[in-house]
ChimeraX commands (.cxc) that place a marker at each C-alpha (Angstrom):
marker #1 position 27.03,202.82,-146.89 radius 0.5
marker #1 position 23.35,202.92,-145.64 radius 0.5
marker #1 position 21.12,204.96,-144.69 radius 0.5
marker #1 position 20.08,206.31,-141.37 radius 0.5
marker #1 position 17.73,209.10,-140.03 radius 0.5
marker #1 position 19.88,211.46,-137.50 radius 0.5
marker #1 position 18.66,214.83,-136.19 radius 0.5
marker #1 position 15.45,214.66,-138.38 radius 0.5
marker #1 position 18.02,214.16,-141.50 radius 0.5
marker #1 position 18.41,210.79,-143.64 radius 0.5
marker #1 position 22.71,210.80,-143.47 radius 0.5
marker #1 position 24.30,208.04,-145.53 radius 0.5
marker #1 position 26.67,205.61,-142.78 radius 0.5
marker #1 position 29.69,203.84,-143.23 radius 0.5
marker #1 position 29.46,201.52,-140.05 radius 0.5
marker #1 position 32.41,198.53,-139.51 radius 0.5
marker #1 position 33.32,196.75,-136.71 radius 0.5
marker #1 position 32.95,196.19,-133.16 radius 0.5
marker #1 position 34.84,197.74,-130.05 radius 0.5
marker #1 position 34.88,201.05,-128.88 radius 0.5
marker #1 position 33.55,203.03,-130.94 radius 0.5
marker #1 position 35.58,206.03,-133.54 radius 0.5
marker #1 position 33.37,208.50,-135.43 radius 0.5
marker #1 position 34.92,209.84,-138.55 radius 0.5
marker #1 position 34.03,213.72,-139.89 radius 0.5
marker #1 position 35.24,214.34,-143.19 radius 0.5
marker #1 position 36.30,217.83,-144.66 radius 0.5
marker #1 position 35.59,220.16,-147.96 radius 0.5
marker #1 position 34.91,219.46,-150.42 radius 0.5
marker #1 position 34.86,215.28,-149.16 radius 0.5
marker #1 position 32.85,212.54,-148.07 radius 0.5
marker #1 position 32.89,209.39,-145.88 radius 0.5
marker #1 position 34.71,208.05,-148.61 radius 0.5
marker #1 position 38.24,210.07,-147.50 radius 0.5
marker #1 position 38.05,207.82,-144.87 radius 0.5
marker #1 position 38.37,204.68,-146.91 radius 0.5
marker #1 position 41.27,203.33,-145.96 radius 0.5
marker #1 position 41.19,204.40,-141.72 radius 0.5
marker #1 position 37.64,202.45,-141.66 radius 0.5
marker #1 position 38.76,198.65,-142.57 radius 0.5
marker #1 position 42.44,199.80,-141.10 radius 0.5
marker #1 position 40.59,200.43,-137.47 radius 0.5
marker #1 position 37.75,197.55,-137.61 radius 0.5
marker #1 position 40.05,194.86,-138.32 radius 0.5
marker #1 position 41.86,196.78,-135.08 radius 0.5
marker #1 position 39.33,196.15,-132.70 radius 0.5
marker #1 position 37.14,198.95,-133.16 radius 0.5
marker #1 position 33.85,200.47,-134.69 radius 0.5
marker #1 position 34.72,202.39,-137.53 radius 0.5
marker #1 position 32.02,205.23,-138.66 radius 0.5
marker #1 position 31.82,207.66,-141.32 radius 0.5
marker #1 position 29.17,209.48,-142.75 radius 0.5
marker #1 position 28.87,211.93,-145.72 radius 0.5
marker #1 position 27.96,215.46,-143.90 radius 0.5
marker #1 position 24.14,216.36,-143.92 radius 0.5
marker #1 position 23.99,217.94,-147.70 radius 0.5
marker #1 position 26.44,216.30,-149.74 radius 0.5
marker #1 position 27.04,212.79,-151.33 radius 0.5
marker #1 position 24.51,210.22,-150.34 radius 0.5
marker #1 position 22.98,212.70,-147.22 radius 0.5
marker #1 position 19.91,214.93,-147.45 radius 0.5
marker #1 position 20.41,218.22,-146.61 radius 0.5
marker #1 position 17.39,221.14,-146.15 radius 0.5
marker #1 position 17.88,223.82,-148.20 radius 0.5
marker #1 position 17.97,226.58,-145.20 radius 0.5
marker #1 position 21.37,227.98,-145.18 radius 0.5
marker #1 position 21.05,228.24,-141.35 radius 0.5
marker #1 position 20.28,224.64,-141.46 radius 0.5
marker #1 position 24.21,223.78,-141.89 radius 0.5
marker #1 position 25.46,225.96,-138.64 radius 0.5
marker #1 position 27.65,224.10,-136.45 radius 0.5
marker #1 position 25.62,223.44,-133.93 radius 0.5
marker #1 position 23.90,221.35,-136.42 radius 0.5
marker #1 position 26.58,219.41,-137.40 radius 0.5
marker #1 position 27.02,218.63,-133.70 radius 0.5
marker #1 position 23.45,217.19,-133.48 radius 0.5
marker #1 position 24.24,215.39,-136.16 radius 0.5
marker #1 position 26.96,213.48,-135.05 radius 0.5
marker #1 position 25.19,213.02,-131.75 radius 0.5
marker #1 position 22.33,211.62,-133.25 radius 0.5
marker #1 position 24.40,208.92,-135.25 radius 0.5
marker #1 position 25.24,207.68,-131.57 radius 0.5
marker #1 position 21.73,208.35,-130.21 radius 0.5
marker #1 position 20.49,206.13,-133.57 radius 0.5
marker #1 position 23.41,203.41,-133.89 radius 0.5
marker #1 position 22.75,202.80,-129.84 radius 0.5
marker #1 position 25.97,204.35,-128.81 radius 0.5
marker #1 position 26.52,206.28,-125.22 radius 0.5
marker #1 position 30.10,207.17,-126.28 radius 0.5
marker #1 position 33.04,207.75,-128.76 radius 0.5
marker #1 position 36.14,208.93,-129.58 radius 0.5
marker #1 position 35.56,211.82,-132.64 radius 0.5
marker #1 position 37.89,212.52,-135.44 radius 0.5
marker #1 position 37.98,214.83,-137.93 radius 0.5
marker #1 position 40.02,216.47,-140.80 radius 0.5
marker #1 position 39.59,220.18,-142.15 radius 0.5
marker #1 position 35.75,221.16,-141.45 radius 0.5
marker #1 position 35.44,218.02,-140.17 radius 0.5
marker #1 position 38.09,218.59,-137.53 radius 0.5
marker #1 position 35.91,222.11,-136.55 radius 0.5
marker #1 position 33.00,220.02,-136.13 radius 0.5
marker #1 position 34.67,217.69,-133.89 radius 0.5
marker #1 position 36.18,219.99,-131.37 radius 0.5
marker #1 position 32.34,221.82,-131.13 radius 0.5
marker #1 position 31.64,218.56,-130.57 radius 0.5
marker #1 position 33.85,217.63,-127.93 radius 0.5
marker #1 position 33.19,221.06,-126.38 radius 0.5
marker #1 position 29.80,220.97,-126.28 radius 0.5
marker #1 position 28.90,216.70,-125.02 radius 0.5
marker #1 position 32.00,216.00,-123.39 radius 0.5
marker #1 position 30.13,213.09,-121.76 radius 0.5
marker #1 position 29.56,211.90,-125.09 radius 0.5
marker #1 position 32.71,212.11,-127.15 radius 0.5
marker #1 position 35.50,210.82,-125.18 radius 0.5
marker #1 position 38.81,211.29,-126.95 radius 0.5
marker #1 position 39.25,213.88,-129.89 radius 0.5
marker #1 position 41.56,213.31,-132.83 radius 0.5
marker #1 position 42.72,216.02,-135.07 radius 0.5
marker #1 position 44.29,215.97,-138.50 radius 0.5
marker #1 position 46.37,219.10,-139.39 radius 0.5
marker #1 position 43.98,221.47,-137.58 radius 0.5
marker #1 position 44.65,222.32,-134.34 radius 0.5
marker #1 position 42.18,223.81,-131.74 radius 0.5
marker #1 position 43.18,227.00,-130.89 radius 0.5
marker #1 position 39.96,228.41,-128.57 radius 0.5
marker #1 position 38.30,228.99,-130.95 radius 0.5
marker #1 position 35.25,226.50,-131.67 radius 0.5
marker #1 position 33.70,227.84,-134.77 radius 0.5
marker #1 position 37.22,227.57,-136.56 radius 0.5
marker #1 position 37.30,231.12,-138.05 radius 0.5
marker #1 position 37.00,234.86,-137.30 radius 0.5
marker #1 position 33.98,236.87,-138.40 radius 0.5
marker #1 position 33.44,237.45,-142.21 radius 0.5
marker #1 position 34.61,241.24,-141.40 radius 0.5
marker #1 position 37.91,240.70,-139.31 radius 0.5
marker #1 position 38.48,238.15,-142.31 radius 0.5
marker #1 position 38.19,240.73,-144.57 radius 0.5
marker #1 position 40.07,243.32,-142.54 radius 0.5
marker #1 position 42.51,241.82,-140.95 radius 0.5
marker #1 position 43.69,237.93,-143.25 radius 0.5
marker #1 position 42.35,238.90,-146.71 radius 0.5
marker #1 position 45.89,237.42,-147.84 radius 0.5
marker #1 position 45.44,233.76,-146.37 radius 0.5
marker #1 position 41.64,233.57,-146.02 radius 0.5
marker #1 position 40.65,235.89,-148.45 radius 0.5
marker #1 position 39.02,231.84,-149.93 radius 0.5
marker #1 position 36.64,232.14,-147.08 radius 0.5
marker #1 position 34.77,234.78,-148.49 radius 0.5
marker #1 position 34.76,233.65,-151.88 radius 0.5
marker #1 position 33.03,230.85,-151.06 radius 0.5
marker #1 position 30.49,232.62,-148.67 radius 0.5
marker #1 position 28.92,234.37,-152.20 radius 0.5
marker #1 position 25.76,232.50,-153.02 radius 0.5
marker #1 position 25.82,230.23,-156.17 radius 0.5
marker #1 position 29.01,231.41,-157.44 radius 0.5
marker #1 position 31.37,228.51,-156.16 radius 0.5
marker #1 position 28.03,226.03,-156.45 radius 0.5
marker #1 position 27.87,227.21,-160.11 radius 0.5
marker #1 position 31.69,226.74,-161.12 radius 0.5
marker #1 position 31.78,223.49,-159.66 radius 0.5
marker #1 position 28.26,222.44,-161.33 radius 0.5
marker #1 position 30.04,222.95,-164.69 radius 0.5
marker #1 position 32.87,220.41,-164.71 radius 0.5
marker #1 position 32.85,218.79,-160.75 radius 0.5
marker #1 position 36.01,216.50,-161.61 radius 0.5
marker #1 position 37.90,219.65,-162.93 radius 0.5
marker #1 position 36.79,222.10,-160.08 radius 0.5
marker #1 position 38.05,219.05,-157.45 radius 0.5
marker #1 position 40.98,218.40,-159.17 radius 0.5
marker #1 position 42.17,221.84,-159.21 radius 0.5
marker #1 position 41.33,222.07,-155.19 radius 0.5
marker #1 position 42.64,218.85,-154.22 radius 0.5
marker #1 position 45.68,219.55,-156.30 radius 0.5
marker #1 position 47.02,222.61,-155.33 radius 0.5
marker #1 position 47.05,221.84,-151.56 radius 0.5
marker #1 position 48.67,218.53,-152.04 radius 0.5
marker #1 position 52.16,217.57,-151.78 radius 0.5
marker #1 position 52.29,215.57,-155.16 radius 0.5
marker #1 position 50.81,216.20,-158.40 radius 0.5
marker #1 position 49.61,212.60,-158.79 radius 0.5
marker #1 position 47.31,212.95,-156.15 radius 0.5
marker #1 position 44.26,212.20,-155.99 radius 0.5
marker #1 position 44.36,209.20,-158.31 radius 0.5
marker #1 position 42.60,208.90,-160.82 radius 0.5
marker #1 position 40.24,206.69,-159.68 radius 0.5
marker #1 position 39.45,208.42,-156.28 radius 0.5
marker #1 position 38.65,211.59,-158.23 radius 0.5
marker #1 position 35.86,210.09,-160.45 radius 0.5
marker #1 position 34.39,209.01,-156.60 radius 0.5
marker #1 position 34.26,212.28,-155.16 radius 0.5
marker #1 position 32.99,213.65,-158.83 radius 0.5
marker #1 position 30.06,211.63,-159.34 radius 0.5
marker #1 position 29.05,211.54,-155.89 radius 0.5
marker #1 position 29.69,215.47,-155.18 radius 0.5
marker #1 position 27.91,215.82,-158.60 radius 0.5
marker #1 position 24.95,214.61,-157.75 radius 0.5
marker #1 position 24.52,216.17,-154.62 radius 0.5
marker #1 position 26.48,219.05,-155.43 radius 0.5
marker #1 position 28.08,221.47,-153.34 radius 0.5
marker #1 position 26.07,224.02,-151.48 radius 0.5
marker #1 position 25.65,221.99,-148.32 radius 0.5
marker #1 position 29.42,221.99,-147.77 radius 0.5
marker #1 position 29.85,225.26,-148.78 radius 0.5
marker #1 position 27.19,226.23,-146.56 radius 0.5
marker #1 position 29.62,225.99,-143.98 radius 0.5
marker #1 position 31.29,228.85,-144.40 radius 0.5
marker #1 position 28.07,230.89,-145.29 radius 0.5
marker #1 position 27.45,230.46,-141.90 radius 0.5
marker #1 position 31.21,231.72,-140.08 radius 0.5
marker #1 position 29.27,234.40,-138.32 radius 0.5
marker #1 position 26.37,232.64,-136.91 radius 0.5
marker #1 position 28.47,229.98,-135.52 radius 0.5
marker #1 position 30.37,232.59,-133.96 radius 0.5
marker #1 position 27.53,233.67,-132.20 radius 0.5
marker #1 position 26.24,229.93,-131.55 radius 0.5
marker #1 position 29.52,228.81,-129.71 radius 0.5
marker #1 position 30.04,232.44,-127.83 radius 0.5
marker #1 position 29.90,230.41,-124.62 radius 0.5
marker #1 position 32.16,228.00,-125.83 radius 0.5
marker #1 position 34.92,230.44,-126.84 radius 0.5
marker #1 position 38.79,229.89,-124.92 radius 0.5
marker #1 position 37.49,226.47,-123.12 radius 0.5
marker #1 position 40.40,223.72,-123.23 radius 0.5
marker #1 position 39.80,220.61,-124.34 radius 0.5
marker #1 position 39.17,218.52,-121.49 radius 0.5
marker #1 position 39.44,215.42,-123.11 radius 0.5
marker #1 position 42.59,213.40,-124.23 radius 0.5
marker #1 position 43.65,214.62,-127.81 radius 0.5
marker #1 position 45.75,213.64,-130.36 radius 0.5
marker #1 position 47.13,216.05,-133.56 radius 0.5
marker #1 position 48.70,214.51,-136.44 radius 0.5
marker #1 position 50.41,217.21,-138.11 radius 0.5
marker #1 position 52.18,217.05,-141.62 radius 0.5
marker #1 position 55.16,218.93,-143.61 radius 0.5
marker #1 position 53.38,219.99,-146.46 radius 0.5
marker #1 position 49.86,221.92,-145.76 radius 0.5
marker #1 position 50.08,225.51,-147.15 radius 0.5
marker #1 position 46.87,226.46,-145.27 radius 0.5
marker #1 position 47.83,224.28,-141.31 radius 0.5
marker #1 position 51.90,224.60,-140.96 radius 0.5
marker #1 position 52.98,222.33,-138.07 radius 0.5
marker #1 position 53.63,225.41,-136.03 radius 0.5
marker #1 position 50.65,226.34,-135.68 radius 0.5
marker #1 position 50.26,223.20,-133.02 radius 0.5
marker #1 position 51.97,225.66,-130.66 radius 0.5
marker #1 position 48.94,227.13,-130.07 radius 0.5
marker #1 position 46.79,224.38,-129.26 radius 0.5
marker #1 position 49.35,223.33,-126.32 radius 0.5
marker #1 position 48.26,225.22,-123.30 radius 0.5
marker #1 position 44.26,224.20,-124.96 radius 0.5
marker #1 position 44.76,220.62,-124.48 radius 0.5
marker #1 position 46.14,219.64,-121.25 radius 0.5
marker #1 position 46.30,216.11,-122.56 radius 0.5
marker #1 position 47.48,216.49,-125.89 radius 0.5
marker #1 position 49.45,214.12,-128.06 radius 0.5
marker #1 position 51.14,214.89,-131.10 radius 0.5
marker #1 position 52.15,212.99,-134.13 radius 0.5
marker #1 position 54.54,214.21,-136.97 radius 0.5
marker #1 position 53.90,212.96,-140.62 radius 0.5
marker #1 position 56.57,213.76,-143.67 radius 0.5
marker #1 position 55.75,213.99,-147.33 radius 0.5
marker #1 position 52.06,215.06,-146.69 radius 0.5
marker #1 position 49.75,217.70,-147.77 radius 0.5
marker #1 position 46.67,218.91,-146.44 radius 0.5
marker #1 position 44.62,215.65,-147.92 radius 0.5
marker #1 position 46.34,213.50,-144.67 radius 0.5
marker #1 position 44.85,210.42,-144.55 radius 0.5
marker #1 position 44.51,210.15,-147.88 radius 0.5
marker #1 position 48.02,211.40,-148.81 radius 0.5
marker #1 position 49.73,209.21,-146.03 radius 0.5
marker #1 position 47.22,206.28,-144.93 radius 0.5
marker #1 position 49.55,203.64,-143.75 radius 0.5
marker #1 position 51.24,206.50,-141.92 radius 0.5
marker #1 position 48.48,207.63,-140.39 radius 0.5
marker #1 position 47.04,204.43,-139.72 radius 0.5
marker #1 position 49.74,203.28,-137.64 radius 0.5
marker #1 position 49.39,206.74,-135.42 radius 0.5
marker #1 position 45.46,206.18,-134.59 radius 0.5
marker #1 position 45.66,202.44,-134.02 radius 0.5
marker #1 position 48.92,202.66,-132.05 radius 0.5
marker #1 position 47.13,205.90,-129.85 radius 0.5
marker #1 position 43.81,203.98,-129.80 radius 0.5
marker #1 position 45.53,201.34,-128.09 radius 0.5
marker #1 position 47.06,203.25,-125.37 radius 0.5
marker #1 position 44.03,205.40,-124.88 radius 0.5
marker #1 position 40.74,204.21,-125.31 radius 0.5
marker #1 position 39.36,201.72,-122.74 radius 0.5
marker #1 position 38.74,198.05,-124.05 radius 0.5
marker #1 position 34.61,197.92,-124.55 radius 0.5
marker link #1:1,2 radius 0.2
marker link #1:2,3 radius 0.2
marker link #1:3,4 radius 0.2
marker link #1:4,5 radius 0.2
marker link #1:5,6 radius 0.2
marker link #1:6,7 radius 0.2
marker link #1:7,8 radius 0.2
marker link #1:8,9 radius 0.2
marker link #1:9,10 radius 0.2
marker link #1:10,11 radius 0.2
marker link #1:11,12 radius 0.2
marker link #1:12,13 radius 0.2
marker link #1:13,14 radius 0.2
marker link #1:14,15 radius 0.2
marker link #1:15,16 radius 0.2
marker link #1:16,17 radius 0.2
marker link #1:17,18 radius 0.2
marker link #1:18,19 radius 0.2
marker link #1:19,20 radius 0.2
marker link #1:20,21 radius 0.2
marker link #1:21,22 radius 0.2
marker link #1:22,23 radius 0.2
marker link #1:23,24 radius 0.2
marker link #1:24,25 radius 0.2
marker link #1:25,26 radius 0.2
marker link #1:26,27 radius 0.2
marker link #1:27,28 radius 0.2
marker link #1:28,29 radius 0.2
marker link #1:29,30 radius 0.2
marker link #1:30,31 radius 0.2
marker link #1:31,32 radius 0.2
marker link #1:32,33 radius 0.2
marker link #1:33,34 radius 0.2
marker link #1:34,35 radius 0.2
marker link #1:35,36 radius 0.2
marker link #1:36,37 radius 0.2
marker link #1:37,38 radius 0.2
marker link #1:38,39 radius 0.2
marker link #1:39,40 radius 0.2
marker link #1:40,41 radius 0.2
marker link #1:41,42 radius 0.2
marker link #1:42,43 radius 0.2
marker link #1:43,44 radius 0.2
marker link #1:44,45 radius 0.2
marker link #1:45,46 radius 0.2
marker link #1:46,47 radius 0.2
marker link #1:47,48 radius 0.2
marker link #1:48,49 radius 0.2
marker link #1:49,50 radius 0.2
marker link #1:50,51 radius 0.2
marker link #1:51,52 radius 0.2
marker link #1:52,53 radius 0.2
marker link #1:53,54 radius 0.2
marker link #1:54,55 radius 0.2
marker link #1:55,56 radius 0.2
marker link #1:56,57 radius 0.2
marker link #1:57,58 radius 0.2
marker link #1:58,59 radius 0.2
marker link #1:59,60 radius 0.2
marker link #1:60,61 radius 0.2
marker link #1:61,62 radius 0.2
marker link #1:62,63 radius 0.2
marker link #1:63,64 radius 0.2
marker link #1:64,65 radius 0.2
marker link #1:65,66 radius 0.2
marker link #1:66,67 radius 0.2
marker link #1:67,68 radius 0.2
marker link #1:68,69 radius 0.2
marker link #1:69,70 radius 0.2
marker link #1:70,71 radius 0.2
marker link #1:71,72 radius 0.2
marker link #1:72,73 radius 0.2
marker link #1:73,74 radius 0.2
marker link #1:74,75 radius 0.2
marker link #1:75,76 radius 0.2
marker link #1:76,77 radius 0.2
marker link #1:77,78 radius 0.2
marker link #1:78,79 radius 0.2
marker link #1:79,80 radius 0.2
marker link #1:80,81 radius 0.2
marker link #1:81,82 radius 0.2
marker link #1:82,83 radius 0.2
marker link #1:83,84 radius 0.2
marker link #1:84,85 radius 0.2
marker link #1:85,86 radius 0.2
marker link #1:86,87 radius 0.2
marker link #1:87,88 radius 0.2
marker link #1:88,89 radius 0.2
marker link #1:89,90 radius 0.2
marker link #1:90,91 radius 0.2
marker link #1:91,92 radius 0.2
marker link #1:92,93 radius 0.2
marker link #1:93,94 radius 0.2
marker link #1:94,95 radius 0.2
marker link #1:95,96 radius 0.2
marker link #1:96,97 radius 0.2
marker link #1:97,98 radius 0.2
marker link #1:98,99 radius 0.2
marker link #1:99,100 radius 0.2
marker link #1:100,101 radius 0.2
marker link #1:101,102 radius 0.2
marker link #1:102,103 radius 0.2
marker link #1:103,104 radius 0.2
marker link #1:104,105 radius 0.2
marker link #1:105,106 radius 0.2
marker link #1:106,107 radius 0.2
marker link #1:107,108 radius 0.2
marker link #1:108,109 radius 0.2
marker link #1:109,110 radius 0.2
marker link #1:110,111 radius 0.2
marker link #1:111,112 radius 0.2
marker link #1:112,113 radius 0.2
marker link #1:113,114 radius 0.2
marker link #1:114,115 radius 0.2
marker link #1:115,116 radius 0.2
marker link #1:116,117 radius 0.2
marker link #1:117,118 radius 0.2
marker link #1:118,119 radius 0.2
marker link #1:119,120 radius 0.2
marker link #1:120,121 radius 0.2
marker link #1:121,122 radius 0.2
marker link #1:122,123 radius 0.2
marker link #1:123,124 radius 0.2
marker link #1:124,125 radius 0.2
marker link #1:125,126 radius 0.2
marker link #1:126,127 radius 0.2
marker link #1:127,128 radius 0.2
marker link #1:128,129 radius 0.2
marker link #1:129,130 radius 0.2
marker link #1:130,131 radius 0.2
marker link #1:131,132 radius 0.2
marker link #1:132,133 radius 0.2
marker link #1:133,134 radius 0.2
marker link #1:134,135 radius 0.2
marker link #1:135,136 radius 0.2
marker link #1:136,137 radius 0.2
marker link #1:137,138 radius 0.2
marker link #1:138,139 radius 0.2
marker link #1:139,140 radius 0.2
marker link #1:140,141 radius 0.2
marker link #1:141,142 radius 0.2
marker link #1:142,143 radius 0.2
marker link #1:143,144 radius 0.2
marker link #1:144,145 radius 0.2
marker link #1:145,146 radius 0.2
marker link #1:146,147 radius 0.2
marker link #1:147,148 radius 0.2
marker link #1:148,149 radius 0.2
marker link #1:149,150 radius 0.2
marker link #1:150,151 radius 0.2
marker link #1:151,152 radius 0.2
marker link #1:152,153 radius 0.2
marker link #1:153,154 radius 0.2
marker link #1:154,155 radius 0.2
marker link #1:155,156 radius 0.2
marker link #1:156,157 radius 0.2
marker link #1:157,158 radius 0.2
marker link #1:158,159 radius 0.2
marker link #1:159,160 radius 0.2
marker link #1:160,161 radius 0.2
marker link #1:161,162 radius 0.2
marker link #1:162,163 radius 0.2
marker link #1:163,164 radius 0.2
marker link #1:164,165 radius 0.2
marker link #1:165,166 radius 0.2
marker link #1:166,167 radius 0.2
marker link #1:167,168 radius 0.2
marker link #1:168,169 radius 0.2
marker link #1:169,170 radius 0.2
marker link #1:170,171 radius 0.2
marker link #1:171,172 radius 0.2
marker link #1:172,173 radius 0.2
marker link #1:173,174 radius 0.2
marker link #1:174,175 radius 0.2
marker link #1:175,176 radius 0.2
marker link #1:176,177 radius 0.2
marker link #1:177,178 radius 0.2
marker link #1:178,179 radius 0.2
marker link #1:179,180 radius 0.2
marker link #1:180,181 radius 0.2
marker link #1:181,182 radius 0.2
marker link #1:182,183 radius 0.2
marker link #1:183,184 radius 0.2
marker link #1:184,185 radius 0.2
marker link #1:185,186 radius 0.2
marker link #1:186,187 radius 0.2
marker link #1:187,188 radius 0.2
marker link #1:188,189 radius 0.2
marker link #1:189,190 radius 0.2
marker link #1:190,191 radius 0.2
marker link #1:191,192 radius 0.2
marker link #1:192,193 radius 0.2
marker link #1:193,194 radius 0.2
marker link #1:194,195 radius 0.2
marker link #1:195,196 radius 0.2
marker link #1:196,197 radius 0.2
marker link #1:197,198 radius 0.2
marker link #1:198,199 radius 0.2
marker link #1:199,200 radius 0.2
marker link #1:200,201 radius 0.2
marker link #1:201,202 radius 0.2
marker link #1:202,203 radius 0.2
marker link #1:203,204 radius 0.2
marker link #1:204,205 radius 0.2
marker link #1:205,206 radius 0.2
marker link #1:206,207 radius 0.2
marker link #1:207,208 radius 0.2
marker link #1:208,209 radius 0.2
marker link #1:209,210 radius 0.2
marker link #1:210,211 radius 0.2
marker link #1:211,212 radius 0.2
marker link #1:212,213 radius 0.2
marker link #1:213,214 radius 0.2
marker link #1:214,215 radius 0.2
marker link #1:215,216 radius 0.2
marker link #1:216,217 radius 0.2
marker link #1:217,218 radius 0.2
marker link #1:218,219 radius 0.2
marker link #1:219,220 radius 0.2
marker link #1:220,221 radius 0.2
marker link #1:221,222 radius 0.2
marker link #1:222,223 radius 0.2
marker link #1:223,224 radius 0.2
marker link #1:224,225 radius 0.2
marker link #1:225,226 radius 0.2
marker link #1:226,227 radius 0.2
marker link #1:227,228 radius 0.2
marker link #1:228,229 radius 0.2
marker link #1:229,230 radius 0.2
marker link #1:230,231 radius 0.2
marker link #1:231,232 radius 0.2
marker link #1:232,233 radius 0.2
marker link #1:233,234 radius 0.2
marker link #1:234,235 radius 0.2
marker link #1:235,236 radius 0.2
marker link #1:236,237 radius 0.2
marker link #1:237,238 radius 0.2
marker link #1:238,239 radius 0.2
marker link #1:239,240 radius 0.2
marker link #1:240,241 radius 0.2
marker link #1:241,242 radius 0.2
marker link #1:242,243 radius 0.2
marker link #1:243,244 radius 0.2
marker link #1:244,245 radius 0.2
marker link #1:245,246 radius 0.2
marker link #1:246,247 radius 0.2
marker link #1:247,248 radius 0.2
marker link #1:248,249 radius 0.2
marker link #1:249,250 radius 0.2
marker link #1:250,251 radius 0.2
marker link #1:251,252 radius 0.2
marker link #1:252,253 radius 0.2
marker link #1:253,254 radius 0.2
marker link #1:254,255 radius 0.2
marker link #1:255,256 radius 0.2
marker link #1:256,257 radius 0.2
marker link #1:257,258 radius 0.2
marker link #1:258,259 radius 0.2
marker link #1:259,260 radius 0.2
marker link #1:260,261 radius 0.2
marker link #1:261,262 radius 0.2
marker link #1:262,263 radius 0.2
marker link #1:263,264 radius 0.2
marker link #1:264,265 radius 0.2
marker link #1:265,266 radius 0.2
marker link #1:266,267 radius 0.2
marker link #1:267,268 radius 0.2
marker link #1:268,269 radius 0.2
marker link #1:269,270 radius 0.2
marker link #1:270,271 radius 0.2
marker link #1:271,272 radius 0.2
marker link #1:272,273 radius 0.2
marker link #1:273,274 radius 0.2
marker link #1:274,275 radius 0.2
marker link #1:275,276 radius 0.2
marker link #1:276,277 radius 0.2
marker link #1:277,278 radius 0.2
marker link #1:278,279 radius 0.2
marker link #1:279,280 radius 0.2
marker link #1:280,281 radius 0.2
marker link #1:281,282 radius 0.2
marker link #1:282,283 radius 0.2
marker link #1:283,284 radius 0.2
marker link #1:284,285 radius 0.2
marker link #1:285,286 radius 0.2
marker link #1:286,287 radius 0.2
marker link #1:287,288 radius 0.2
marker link #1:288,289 radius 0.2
view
């Protein structure tokens, strides 16, 4: 990892390979790090591999602003890794929040991001990812009600201050398809690291559901113009593979891949699997550089 400064913000780079390049987003509560094993995997493919640690968390700065971690922030983020690294284009990928932030993306500098990749969350018109904080409460207290648990300030950050490894363990575990996962070893990773930073930058994301609501209003029921891939997986109690169905008529050039015997962790769950789907779509998609 290393240091860069991106959008006014120092954001902490893991940058391998040559080739096209593939820019990595990571979820909550992640890093770069979830990446681990899709970074060598697609370097030693032909390709540059980058992942970064989202402004706020890990080894990235963060301002203290809530407002600071809309989307459209996270956009200019990633844009500014390719503005700083030298890079007219890419292909972005993301997973959970980092999947949300990749489809602004791709909404927002088509001319930029080429291809989009998807794991387990598909883009359903809706570029911000959620409904407001109010239809949430209305309307899918029962399967989001988590959303506005999190929005509360310092409650969440204060939990997970306490005992980070336990508080991520707990998470990671109850949305995964085995018990043994993460292993041991990964865990103490994303504890330390999370630790230290903590986690209000991430969960600054949803603290700011509304305004990015309002931020992407334009944005709201465009397709995807771009050629897409969705890996979808068996096992995710919050992304069921049927909700792909939606993303269909979104996507007129949409791929999608089918992985068994995952949870919502994907490429961390199933990395050979998955792996084998981005190189072998990589191949067939994205121009030699």
């Amino acid at each position: 990892m290393r240091i860069i400064e991106a959008n006014g913000v120092d954001l902490a780079v893991d940058d391998r390979g040559e080739g096209y390049p593939v820019l990595m987003i990571h979820g909550f509560p992640e890093l770069a790090y979830s990446w681990r094993s899709q970074v060598p995997a697609l370097s030693d493919a032909g390709f540059r591999a980058i992942a970064y640690d989202l402004r706020g968390t890990g080894q990235s700065a963060g301002p203290e602003d809530i407002e600071a971690y809309r989307l459209v922030e996270q956009v200019a983020d990633a844009v500014g890794i390719l503005d700083r690294l030298g890079l007219d284009q890419a292909v972005v990928m993301g997973h959970d929040w980092g999947s949300i932030i990749a489809y602004s993306a791709a909404l927002m500098h088509p001319d930029r991001f080429t291809h989009v990749i998807s794991l387990n969350v598909p883009y359903l018109g809706i570029p911000s990812g959620f409904p407001a904080s109010q239809v949430i409460a209305d309307s899918f207290a029962d399967r989001l009600g988590y959303v506005l648990e999190l929005q509360k300030p310092g409650v969440v950050d204060a939990a997970f201050a306490e005992d980070p490894s336990a508080w991520l363990s707990a998470v990671y575990r109850r949305i995964a398809a085995s018990d043994e996962f993460p292993a041991e070893g990964d865990l103490a990773v994303f504890a330390e690291r999370l630790g230290e930073s903590g986690l209000t930058g991430q969960l600054n994301l949803y603290r700011n559901i509304d305004r990015n609501l309002m931020d992407m209003a334009d944005h709201m029921g465009k397709p995807l113009t771009q050629p897409a891939l969705l890996v979808t997986v068996d096992s995710d109690p919050i992304l069921p593979p049927a909700m792909a169905d939606g993303m269909v008529p979104l996507a007129p050039d949409l791929e999608i891949a089918h992985i068994e015997g995952s949870g919502h962790w994907t490429q961390q769950e199933q990395p050979d699997r998955v792996n084998d789907i981005l190189v072998e779509w990589l191949d067939r998609r994205v121009p030699p550089n």
